[in-house]
C-alpha positions in Angstrom: -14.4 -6.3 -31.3 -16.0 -3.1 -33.5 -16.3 -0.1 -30.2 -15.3 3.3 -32.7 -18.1 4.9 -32.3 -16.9 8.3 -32.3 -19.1 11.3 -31.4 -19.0 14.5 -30.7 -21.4 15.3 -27.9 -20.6 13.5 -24.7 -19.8 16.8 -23.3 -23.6 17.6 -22.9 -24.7 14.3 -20.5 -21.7 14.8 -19.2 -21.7 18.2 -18.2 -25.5 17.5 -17.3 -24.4 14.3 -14.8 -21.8 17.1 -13.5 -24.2 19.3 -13.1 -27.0 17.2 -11.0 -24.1 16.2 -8.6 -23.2 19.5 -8.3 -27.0 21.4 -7.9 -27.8 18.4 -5.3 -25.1 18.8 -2.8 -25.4 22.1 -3.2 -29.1 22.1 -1.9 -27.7 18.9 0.8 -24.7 20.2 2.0 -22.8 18.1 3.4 -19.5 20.1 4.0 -19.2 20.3 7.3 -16.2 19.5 10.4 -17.3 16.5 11.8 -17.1 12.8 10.8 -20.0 10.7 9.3 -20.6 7.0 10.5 -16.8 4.9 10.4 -15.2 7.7 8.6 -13.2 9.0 11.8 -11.4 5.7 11.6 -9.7 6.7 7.9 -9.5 10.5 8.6 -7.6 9.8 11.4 -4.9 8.3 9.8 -5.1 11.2 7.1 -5.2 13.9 10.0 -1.6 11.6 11.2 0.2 11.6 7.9 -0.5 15.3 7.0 0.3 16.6 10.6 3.0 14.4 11.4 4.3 12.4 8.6 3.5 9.4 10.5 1.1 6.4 9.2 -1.3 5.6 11.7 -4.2 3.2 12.0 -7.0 2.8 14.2 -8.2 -0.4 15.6 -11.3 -0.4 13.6 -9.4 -0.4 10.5 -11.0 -3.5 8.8 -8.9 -3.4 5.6 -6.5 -1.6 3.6 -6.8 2.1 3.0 -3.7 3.4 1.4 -5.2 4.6 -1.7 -8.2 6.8 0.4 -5.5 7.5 3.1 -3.2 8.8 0.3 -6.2 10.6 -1.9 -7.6 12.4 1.2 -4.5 13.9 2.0 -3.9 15.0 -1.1 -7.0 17.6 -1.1 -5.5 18.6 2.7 -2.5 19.3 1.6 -3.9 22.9 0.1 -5.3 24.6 3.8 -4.4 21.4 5.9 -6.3 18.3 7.1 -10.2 19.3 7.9 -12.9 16.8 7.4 -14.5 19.4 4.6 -11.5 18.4 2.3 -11.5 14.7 3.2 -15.6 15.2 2.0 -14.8 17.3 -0.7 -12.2 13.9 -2.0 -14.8 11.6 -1.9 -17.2 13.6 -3.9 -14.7 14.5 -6.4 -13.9 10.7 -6.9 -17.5 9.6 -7.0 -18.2 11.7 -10.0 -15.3 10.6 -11.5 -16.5 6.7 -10.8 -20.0 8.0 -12.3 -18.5 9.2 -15.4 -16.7 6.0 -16.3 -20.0 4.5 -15.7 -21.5 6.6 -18.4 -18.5 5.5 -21.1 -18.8 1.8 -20.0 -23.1 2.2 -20.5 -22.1 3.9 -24.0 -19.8 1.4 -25.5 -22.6 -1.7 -25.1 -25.9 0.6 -26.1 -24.0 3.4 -28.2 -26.9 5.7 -27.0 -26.4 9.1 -24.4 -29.3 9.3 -22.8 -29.7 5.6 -21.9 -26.2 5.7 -20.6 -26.9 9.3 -18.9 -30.1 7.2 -17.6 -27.6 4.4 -16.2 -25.6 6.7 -14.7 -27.8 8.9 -12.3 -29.6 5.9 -11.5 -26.4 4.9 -10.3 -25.4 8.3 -8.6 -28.8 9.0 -6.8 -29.7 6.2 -5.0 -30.3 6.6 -1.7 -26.8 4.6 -0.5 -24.5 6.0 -3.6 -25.4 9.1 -2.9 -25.1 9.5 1.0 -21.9 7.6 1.3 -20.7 10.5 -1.3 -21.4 13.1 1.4 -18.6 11.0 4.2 -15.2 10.0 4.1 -16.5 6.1 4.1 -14.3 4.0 1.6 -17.1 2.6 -0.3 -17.2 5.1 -2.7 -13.5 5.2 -3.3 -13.7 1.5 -3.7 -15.9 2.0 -5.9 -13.5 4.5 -8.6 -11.2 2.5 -8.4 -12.8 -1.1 -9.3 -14.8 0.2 -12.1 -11.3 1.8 -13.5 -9.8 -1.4 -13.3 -12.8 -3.3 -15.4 -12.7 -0.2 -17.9 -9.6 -0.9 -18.4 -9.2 -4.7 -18.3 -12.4 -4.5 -21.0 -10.0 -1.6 -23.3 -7.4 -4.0 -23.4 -9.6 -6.5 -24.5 -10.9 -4.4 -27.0 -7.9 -2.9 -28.6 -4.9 -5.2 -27.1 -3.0 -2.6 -26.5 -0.4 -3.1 -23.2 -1.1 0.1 -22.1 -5.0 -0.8 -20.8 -3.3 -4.0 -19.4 -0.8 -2.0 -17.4 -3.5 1.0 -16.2 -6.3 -2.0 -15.1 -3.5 -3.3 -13.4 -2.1 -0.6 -11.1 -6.1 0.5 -11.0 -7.0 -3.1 -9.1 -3.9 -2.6 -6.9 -5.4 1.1 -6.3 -8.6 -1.4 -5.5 -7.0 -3.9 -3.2 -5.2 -1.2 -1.5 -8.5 0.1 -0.6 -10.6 -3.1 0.4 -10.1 -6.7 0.2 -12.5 -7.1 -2.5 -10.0 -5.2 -5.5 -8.8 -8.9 -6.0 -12.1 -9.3 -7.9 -11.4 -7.9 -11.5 -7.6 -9.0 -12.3 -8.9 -12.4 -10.9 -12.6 -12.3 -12.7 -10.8 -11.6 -16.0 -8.4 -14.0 -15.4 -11.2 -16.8 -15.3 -12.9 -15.3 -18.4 -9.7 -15.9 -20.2 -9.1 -19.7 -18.6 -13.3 -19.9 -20.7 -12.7 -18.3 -23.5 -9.6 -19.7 -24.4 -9.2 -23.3 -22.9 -5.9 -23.2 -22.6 -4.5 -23.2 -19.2 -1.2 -21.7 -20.3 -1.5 -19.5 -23.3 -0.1 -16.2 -23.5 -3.1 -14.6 -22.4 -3.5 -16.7 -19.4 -0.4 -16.3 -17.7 -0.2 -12.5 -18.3 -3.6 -12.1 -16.3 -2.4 -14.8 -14.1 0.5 -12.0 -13.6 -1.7 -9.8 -12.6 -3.7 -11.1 -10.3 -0.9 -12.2 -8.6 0.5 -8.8 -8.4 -2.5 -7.3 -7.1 -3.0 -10.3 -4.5 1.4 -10.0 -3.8 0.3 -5.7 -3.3 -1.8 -6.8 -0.7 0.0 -9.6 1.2 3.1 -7.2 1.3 1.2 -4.6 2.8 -0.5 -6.8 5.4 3.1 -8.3 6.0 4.4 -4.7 6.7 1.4 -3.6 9.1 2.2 -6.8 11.1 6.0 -6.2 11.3 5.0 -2.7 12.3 3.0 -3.6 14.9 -0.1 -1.6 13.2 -2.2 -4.7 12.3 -5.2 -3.4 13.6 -7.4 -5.8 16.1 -10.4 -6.1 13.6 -8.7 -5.7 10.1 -9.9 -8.8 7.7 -7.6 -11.0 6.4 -8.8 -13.2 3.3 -7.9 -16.3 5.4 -10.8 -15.5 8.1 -12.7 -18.0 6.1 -10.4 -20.9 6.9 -12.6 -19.9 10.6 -15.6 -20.3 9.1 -17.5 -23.2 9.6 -19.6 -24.9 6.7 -23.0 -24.8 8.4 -22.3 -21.0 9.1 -21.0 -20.4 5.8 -24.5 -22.1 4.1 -26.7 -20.3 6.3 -24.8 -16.7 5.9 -25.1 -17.3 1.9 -28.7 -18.3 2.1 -29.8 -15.2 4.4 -27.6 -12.5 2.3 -28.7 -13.7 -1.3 -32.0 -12.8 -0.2 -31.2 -9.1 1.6 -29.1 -8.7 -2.1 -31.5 -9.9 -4.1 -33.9 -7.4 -2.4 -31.8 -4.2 -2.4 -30.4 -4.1 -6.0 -33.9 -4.9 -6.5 -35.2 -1.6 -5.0 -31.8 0.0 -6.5 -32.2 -0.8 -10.1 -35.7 -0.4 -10.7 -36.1 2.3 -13.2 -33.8 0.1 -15.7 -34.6 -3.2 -14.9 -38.9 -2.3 -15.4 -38.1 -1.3 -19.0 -35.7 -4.0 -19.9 -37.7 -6.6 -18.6 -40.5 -5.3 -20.9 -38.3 -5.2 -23.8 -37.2 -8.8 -22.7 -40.4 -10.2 -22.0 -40.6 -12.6 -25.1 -37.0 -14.0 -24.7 -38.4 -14.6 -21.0 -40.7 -16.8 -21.9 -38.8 -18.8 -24.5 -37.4 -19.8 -21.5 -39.6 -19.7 -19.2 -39.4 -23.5 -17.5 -35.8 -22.5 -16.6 -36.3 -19.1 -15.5 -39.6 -19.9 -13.3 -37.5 -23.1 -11.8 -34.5 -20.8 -10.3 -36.7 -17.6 -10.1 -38.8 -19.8 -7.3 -35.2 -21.3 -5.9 -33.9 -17.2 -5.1 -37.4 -16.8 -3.8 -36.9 -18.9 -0.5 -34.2 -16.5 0.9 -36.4 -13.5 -0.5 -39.6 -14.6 1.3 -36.6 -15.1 4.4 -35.7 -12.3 5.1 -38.4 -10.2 3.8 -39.5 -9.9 7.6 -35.6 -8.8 8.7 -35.9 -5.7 6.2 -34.2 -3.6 5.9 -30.6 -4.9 6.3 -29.3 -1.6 7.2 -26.1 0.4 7.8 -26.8 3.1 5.7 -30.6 3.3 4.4 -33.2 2.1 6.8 -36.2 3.0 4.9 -37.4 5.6 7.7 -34.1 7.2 7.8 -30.4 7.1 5.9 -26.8 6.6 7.7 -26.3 5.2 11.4 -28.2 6.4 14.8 -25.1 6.1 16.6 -26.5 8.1 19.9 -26.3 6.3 23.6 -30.4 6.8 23.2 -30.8 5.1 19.8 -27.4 2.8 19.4 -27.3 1.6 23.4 -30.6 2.0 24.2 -32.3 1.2 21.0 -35.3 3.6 21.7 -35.6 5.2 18.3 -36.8 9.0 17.9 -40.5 8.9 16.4 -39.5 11.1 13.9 -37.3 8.4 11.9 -40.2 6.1 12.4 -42.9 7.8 10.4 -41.8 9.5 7.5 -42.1 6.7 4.7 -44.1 3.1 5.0 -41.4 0.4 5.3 -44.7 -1.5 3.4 -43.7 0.7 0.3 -39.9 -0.7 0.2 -40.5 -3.5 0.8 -43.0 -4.3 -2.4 -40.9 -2.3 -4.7 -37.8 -4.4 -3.4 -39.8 -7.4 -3.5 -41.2 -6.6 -6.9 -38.0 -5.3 -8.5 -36.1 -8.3 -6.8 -38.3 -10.7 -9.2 -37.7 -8.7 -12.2 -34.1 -8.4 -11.8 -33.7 -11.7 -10.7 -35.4 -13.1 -14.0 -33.5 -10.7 -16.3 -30.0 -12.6 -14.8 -31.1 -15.5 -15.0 -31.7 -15.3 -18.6 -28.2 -13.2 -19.3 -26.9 -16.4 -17.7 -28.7 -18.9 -20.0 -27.6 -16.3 -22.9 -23.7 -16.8 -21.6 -23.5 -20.2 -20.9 -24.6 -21.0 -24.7 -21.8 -18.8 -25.8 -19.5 -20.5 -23.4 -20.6 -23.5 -25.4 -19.7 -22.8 -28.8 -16.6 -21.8 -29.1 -16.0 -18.3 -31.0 -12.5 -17.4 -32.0 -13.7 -13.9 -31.8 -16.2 -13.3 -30.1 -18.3 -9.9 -30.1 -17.9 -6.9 -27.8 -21.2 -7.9 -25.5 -20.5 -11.1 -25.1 -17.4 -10.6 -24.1 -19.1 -8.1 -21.7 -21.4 -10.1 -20.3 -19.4 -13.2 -19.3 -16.7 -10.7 -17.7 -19.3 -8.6 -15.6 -21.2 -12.2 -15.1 -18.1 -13.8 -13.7 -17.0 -10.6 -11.7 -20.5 -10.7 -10.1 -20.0 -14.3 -9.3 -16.5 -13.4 -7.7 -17.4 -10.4 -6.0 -20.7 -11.8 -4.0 -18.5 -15.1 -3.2 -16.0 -12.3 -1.6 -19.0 -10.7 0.3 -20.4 -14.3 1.8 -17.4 -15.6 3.6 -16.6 -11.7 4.6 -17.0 -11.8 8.5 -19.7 -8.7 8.2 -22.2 -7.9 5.6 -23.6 -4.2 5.1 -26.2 -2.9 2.6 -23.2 -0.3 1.2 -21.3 -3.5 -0.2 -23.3 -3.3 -2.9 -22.1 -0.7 -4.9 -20.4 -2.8 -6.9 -22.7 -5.6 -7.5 -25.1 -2.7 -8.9 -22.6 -1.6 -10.7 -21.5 -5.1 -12.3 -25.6 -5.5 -12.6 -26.0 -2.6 -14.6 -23.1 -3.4 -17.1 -24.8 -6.9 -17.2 -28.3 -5.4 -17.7 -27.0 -3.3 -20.8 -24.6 -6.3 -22.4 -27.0 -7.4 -25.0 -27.8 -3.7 -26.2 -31.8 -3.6 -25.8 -33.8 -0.6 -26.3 -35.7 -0.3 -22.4 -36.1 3.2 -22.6 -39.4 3.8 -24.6 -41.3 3.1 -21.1 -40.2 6.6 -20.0 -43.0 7.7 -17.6 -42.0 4.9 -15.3 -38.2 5.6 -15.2 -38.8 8.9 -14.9 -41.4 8.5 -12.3 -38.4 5.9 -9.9 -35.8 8.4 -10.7 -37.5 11.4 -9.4 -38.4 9.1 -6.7 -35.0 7.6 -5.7 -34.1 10.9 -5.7 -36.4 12.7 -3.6 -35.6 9.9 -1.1 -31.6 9.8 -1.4 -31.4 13.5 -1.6 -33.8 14.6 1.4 -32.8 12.2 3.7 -29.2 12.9 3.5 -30.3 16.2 4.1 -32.0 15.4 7.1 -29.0 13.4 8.0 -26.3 16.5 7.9 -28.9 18.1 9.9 -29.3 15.9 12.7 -25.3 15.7 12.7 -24.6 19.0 12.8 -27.2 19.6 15.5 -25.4 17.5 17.5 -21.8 18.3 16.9 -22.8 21.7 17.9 -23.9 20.3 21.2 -20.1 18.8 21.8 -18.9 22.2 20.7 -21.3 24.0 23.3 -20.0 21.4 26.2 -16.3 21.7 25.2 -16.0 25.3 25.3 -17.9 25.1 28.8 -14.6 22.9 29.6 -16.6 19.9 29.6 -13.2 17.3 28.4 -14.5 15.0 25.5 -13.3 11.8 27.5 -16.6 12.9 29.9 -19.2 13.3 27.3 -20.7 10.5 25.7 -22.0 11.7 22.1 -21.9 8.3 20.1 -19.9 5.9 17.8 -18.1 8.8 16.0 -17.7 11.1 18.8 -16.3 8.8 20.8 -14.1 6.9 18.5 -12.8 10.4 17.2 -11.9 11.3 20.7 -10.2 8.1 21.7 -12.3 5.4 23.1 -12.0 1.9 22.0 -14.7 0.6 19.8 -15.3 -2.8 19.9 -16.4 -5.4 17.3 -19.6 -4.7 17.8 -19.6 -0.8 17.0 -20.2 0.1 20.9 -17.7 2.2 23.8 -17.7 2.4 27.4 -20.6 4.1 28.3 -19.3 4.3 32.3 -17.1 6.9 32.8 -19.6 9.5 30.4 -20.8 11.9 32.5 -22.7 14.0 29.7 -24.6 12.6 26.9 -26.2 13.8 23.7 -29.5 12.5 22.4 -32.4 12.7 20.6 -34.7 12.8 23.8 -34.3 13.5 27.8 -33.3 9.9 29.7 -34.1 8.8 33.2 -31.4 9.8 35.6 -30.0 13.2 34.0 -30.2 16.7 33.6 -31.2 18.6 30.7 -28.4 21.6 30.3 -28.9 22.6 26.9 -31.2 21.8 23.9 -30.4 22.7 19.9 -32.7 22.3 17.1 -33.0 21.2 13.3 -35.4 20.9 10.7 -35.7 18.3 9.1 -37.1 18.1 5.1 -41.1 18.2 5.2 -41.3 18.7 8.2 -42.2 22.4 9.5 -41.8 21.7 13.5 -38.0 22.1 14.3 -36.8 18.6 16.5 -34.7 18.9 19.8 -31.6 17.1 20.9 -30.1 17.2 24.1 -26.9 17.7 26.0 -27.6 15.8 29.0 -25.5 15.6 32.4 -25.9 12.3 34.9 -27.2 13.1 38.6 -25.6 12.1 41.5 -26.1 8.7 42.4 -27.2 6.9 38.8 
């Protein structure tokens, strides 16, 4: 492989990518004491280990999370655990997961504003960018994965042990976070089985090595959780799948190829529009092929086109998790996150961009398997690329079918692994600017504002908890949603819910049948001049 390429002025996109991150959650932010969505679950532990030296999960631990557990306390080590440090971690290792995007996007297209282009698409989408603002683990997972492919992909640039060693420790780093780490040590360990057909050449075993001592990482640590006693109730072993049956299996495939399909659709618009154009001639050189499968991905498209969107953390109207007794329990959801943007809208650019993404893999694919078929002793650095981020891909959605649960935040990586696949044969998209310009202002606008709006509501309602607990209201009375409740001690159950029985008080987003308003708070949210209420509600006798 040929990568020196050696210049001088990556300190400019990078300082600008710094820069953006920094200037947008300014204007968000997002620093505030009080836990987003599942994140109470890991800063709990956190909170445990820096208070009391102890290692602690929660019940709704669903996999590993050594490596965030150990990160987070490292920035609360400083002033102590807080959930403004734990926030601060995950945007600090965000941009560093952002950054080794931009190096990756440079070595295939050697150019700094297409990789700069890459990269904030990347940072500002909607989901990337509001899981950035919590203490979730997707974004960790995230740093960590892309490390270990960096890495693996040094080493088989330069062949040097020392890239071997770091894309290693960085997929243990991975595994130790979620399940899903096991993807790149074993991804190129089945590039090297292809490229080299021999099932026990050097090369082989040494990546047999170390998937097996990423995979040995997390059977040890599983082991030590059960001998413990701290296996938690809903934590995912990679052998759930033995409980899967085949029908189940076929039909979960089927229905999350198309939500997939659709959301890296929406997500990689403003690269995959001027690649495609750039493609369009190889496209239809093979266009019988393309048009046969492109139809064949279409059926689970046209599926679940009505079920959209997936949700968990953007829901067109809104971004992160109602978790309110009103909105979660009740499901009567607040007008406000019903207006704001036409669910019409995403769905046609998902549907659109699903097409055009869905073609331009398609033909990557036909571009791969014809290398697969003649045999290169050396082959070049974006066909290497390709068939690694083509086989990771593979790997990684196979992980997220037989997974018991599927959320739309899982696919960080896959857009990550997209956009390395995207840029593997080196074309030139970006001479349709107006258009990229025009989806990244957009994406944006919508990723930006709504996590906005999302802090606002939060904090709103925190501030209700505070106003009941200094009243000596106890927190085991009050019923304030998923995080609340889960913070405080309730038991979650699979399905995200607590005992709503014993609450005596509740916070919502409107006045219910049966109690007592005792206090209102207000926020704004972006665009909207007319401040919006929530509630601290008490039960009257006899409901």
């Amino acid at each position: 492989m040929n990568w020196k390429f050696k210049n001088p002025y990556h300190s400019f996109p990078v300082l600008l990518i710094l820069a953006i991150w920094i200037v947008s959650f300014t204007w968000v932010s997002p620093l505030h004491e009080f836990p987003l969505n599942d994140d109470w679950s890991y800063s709990y532990t956190v909170k445990k280990l820096v208070e009391e030296g102890n290692y602690e999960l929660t019940n709704w631990i669903a996999g590993p999370q050594v490596t965030q557990t150990l990160w987070g306390a490292l920035f609360c080590l400083p002033f102590g655990f807080s959930f403004i440090a734990l926030k601060t971690s995950t945007l600090v290792i965000g941009i560093i997961g952002l950054i080794v995007l931009y190096f990756l996007v440079f070595k295939l297209v050697k150019n700094r504003l297409v990789a700069t282009i890459a990269c904030i698409t990347m940072g500002l989408n909607p989901i990337f960018f509001s899981l950035s603002a919590t203490f979730m683990t997707d974004i960790h997972f995230f740093t960590w994965f892309i490390l270990s492919v960096y890495s693996f992909i040094n080493y088989e640039e330069k062949h040097e042990s020392k890239y071997w060693v770091a894309a290693t420790l960085f997929s243990l780093l991975a595994i130790l976070t979620r399940q899903f780490g096991i993807v790149a040590p074993a991804a190129l360990l089945v590039y090297k089985l292809i490229s080299t057909r021999k099932v026990l050449s050097a090369e082989v075993i040494k990546y047999l090595s170390s998937t097996a001592f990423v995979f040995a990482g997390y059977l040890i640590y599983t082991y030590w959780l059960q001998s413990n006693n701290q296996l938690p109730e809903y934590y995912r072993n990679i052998g759930d799948v033995l409980n899967t049956g085949l029908s189940e299996l076929l039909f979960r495939t089927f229905m999350r190829i198309g939500y997939i399909i659709h959301g890296l659709g929406f997500w990689l618009l403003p690269i995959s529009i001027p690649i495609f154009i750039s493609e369009r001639w190889s496209i239809k050189k093979n266009i019988i092929t393309i048009s046969i499968l492109t139809f064949i991905l279409l059926l689970p498209m046209i599926r679940v086109l009505a079920n959209l969107p997936s949700g968990n953390i953007f829901n067109y109207q809104y971004i992160g998790v109602l978790s309110t007794y009103d909105t979660f329990i009740l499901k009567q959801i607040p007008l406000i996150f019903q207006t704001q943007y036409s669910g019409i809208l995403f769905k046609t650019l998902s549907f659109i961009g699903g097409i055009l993404f869905v073609n331009l893999i398609i033909l990557y694919a036909i571009r791969a398997i014809k290398t697969i078929g003649f045999y290169h002793a050396n082959w070049s650095s974006k066909e290497t690329v390709l068939l690694i981020a083509l086989i990771s891909l593979l790997l990684y959605l196979g992980v997220v079918m037989i997974n018991f649960t599927y959320f739309d935040r899982y696919m960080i990586p896959l857009a990550f692994l997209s956009i390395i696949i995207l840029f593997s044969q080196n074309p030139q998209p970006f001479s349709f600017k107006p258009v990229t310009l025009a989806l990244l202002i957009f994406m944006g606008f919508i990723g930006l504002t709504q996590t906005k709006n999302y802090i606002a509501w939060n904090k709103c309602r925190w501030e209700l908890f505070q106003y009941a607990m200094n009243n000596g209201i106890e927190p085991k009375l009050i019923d304030g949603g998923h995080e609340f409740n889960g913070w405080y001690g309730d038991k979650i159950d699979c399905n995200g819910q607590w005992d709503v029985n014993q609450k005596k008080y509740v916070v919502s987003f409107m006045p219910i049948t049966g109690y007592l308003v005792i206090k209102t708070a207000q926020f704004k949210l972006v665009l909207n001049k007319l401040p919006q209420n929530m509630y601290l509600l008490e039960k009257l006798p006899n409901q």
